[in-house]
N, C-alpha and C positions, 0 to 999 in steps of 0.2 A: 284612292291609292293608299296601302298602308306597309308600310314593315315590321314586319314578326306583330303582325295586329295594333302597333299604335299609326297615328294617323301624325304628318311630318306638318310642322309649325310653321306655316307661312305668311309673309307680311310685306305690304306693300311700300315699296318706296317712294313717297311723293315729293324728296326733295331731290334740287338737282344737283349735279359733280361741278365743281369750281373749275374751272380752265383758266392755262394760263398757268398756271403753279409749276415751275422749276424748281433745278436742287444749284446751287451755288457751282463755279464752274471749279471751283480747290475742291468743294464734296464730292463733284461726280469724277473727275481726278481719280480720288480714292476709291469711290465706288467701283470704276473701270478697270484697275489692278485686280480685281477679284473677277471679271467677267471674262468669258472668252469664245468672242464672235465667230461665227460662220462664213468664212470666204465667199461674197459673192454675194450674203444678207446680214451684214454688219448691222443692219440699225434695226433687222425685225428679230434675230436668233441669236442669241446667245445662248452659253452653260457658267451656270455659277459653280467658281471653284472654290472648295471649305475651305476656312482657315484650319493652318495646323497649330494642335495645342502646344500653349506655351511651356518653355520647361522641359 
C-alpha cells in the first residue's frame, strides 16, 4: 500500500497502556466546564466547546 508512491512507516506496539490512571476530581471539574454531553449518553458523547480568546 503506498501514497502518491511512498510506502507509510509502521511500528509495532509492544508495550502495554497503564490502567487505572485518573485526572484529580478539581481537574476534571475544570475539564467538564469545556465539555458538552449528549442527553441520554452523558459518559460515552460529548462536544468540546473552544475557549474564547482573551482580550
Amino acid at each position: 500500500m503506498t501514497s502518491k508512491g511512498i510506502n507509510p512507516n509502521v511500528r509495532k506496539i509492544t508495550k502495554g497502556y497503564r490502567t487505572g490512571i485518573s485526572v484529580a476530581r478539581k481537574i476534571m471539574r475544570e475539564i467538564e466546564e469545556w465539555l458538552e454531553r449528549k442527553p441520554g449518553l452523558e459518559s460515552s458523547f460529548f462536544k468540546m466547546i473552544p475557549a474564547l480568546p482573551a482580550g
